[in-house]
Every structure is written in C-alpha cells, then in structure tokens.
C-alpha positions in Angstrom: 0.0 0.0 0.0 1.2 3.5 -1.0 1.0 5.7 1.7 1.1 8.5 -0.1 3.4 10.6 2.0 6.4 10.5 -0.3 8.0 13.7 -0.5 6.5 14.8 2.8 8.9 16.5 5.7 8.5 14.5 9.1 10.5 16.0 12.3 10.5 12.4 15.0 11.8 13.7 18.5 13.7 11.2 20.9 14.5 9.4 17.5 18.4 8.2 17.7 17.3 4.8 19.0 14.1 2.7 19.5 10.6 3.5 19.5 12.0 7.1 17.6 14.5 5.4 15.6 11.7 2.7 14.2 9.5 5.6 13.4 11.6 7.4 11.5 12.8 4.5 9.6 8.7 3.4 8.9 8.1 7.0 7.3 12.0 7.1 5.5 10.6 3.9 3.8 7.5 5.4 3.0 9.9 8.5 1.2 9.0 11.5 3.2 12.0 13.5 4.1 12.5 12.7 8.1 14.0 15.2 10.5 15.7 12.7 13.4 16.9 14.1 16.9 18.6 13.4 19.8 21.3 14.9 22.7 23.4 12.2 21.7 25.5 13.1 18.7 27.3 10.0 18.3 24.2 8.0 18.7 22.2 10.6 16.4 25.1 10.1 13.9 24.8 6.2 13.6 21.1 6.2 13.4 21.5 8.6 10.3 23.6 6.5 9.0 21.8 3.7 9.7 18.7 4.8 7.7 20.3 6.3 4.7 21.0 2.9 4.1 17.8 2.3 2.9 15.8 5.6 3.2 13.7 6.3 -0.3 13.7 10.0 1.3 16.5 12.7 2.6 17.6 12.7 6.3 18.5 15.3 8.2 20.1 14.7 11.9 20.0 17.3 14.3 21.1 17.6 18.0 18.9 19.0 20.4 17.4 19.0 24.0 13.9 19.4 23.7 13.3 21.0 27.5 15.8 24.2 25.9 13.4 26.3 23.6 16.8 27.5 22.3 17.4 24.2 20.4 13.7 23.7 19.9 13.9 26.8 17.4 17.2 25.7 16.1 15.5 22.6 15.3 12.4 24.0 13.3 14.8 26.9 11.2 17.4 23.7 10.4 14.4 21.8 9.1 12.5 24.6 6.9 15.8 25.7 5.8 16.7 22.1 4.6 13.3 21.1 3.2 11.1 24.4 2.9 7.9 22.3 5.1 6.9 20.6 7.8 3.9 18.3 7.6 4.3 15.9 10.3 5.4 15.6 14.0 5.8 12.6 15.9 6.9 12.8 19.5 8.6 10.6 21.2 10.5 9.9 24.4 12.1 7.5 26.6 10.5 6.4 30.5 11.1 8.6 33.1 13.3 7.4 36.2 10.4 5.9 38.1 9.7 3.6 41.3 7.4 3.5 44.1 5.7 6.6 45.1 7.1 7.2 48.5 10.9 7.6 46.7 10.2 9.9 44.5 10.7 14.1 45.5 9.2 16.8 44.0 12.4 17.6 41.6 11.9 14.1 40.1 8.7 15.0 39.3 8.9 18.6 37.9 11.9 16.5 35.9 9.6 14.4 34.2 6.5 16.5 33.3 9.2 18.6 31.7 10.6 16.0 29.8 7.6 14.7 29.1 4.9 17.3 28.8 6.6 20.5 28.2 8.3 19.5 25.5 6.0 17.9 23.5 3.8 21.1 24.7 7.0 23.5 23.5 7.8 21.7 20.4 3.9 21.6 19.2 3.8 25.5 20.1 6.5 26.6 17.8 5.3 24.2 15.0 1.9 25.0 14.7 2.0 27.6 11.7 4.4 25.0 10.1 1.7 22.2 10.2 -0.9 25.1 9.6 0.7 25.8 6.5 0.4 21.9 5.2 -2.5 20.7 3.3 -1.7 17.3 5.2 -0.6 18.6 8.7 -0.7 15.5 11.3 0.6 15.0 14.9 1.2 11.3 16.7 1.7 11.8 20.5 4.0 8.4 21.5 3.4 7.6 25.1 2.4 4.1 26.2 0.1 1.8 27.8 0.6 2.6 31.2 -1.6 6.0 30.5 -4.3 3.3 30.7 -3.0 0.3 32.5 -1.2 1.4 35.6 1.5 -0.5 37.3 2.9 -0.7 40.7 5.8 1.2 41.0 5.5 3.7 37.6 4.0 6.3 39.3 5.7 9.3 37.5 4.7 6.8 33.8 1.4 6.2 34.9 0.8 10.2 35.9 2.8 12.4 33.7 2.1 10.2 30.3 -2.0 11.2 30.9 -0.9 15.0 30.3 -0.5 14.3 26.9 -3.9 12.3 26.1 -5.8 15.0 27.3 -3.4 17.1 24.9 -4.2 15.3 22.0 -7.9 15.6 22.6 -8.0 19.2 22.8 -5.8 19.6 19.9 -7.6 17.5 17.8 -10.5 19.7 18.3 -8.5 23.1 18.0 -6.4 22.0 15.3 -8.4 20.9 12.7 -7.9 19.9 10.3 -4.8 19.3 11.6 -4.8 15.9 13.0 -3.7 14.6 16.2 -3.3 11.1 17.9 -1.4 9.4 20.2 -0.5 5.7 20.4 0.1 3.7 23.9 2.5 0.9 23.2 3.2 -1.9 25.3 6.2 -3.5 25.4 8.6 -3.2 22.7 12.0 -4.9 21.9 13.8 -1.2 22.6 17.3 -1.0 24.6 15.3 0.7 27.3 12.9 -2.6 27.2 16.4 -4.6 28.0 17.8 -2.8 30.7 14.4 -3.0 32.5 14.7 -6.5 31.8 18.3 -7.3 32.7 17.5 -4.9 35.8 14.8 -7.7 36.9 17.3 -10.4 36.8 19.8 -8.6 38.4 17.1 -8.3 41.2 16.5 -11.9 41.2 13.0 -12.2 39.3 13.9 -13.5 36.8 17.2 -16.3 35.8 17.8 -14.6 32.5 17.5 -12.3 29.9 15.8 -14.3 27.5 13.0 -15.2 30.4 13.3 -11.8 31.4 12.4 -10.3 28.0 9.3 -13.0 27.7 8.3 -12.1 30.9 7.8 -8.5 30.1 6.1 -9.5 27.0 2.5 -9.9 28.9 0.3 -10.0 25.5 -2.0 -12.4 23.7 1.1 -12.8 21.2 3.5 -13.8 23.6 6.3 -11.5 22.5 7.6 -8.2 22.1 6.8 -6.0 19.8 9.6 -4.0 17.4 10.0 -0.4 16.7 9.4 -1.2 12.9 5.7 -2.2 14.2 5.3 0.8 16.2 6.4 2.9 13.4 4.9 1.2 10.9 1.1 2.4 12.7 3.0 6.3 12.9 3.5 6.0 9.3 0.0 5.2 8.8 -1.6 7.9 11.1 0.5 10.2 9.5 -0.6 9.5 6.1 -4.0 10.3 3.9 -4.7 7.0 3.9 -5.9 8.1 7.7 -7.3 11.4 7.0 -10.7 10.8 9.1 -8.9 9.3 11.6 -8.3 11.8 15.2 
C-alpha cells in the first residue's frame, strides 16, 4: 500500500534509538523526508547513517534537547531551511526514572512533566503555523500503555504520560484539520525494554535475559513488539490513507 506521503517533511523527536528510531525508519521507507533528533551526537550520527541505508527519502540529523526552547527553534529553522515544510510531528521519548511513590521528591517530578509534557507542549507551540501551513498537517503523540493500565511502581509513567492524552484531545479539536493522535504501546523490543529487563534479573526475578524479556512481554502474542511495528502504525496515522482518523 502506497502511503502516499512520499516527499512529505517528518520532524521524530527522541528518535536516535528505538521507538523514535523505528518511526523514522517506517516514514523514510514510506519517502518522506525525516528530520531525526537526539542529545546524543554519536548515537544521532549512527542512526542517520543507519537509515540512509535504505531511506527512499532525505535525512536530516540534528542535535537538540527538547526541555531548551533555544534548540527547539534551532531545530524547526534547520528543518525549513533544509526542506522548505513541515507536515508531520511525531513525538517521542524514553521512561522517566520511576519507582514506588514514596521515593520519589518533588524535583523528580517537575523533571519528568518537563521532559515529558513540556516538551512535547513547546515543540507543538512553535510548530503549529508549520503544520498550519500543510494541506496534510498530522501530529502522533507516542506515550504508552501505562496511560491506561497502571502498574505498581510507575508512578511518574502512569501520571505524567495522561498529560498528553488529554493534549491530544483538545488539539484534535482546535487544530483541525490538523490531526492529532497518540499511540500507547506496550512493550517493545527497545534498549530501554532490555535494561528493565536485565534490571529484573539482576534483582533476582527472573534467571535470564531471554525469560526476562518473555516475561515483560504480557500479551495475547506472547512476545515483544519491534519499533518497525510501532512505526509502521506512525507511518500510517500520519498519512492520507488516515485522514478521518483523530
């Protein structure tokens, strides 16, 4: 299935490695033009690299840090200077150090709902007359299941994450026709999957990190998903071929 978003500009935050990295590569493959970024320049580097490999669309690699507006700007100019549009955001980030309630203080909160709201909140304000400007302006909100399906322990995951949902609904309404969306994935085969998972063995749940890894996988399918999945849905919300879907 054609897509249709070939030639399309596509900015994917938090994208140097997993869920961001197998986004980018779903809507590269697809041929839009994909804007990657990261505070990692090494890391950003190789995932360039690795998608150029076998991108059907330019890719552009920028560092930033998405809590410094500073960069945020930086961003947006580098991308319109490089491809004239932007027609699609997809946000993404990693989990938030987390735990019980009762261990967590008041900086590591205000630490995460900046990392995890205001940033999306910052990067969606600058954007807007971007995406306003596109006859095919779309926004996926990545957060994850735990927005829905709370777990002991993930207090900050299970609180901050909800933020954006009730983003998304709001936007979808003031937006329009700009389209907004968010996805709640479960558990993917990500490097911050396997240190939660070699973390459980070295805490004696589990014997190994094969069991581990099967153990976090609580789904009908009985495994974990890939980025390449995940991004493969982005890629679709992002494209025509979901333009009644908000």
């Amino acid at each position: 299935m054609d897509l249709g978003i070939h030639g399309n500009t596509a900015l994917v935050t938090a994208s140097s490695s997993g869920m961001g990295l197998g986004c980018a590569r779903s809507l590269s493959l697809e041929g839009a033009n994909v804007v990657i970024c990261g505070r990692d320049s090494d890391r950003l580097t190789r995932a360039k690299e690795s998608l150029e490999a076998e991108a059907k669309g330019d890719i552009l690699a920028i560092q930033a840090d998405l809590t410094n507006p500073e960069d945020i700007q930086n961003l947006l100019d580098k991308t319109t200077k490089e491809f004239g549009q932007l027609d699609h955001i997809v946000t993404s980030a990693g989990q938030p150090t987390d735990g019980p309630f009762n261990s967590l203080n008041v900086d590591n909160w205000y630490g995460a709902y900046d990392t995890f709201t205001m940033s999306v909140v910052r990067i969606l304000q600058a954007a807007h007359p971007l995406l306003s400007s596109s006859d095919v302006g779309s926004v996926v909100l990545i957060t994850a299941t735990a927005v829905k399906e709370t777990n002991p322990n993930m207090a900050m995951s299970s609180s901050v994450r909800k933020s954006l949902i009730g983003l998304m609904k709001v936007l979808s309404f003031e937006w329009a026709p700009i389209r907004v969306n968010a996805i709640l994935p479960g558990s993917h085969d990500t490097p911050l999957m396997t240190k939660h998972a070699q973390d459980s063995v070295d805490a004696g749940k589990y014997t190994s990190l094969p069991e581990a890894l099967l153990g976090w996988a609580d789904n009908p399918l009985n495994r974990l998903g890939t980025p390449q999945e995940i991004g493969d849905v982005v890629a679709f919300l992002s494209s025509p071929r979901a333009g009644y879907v908000t």
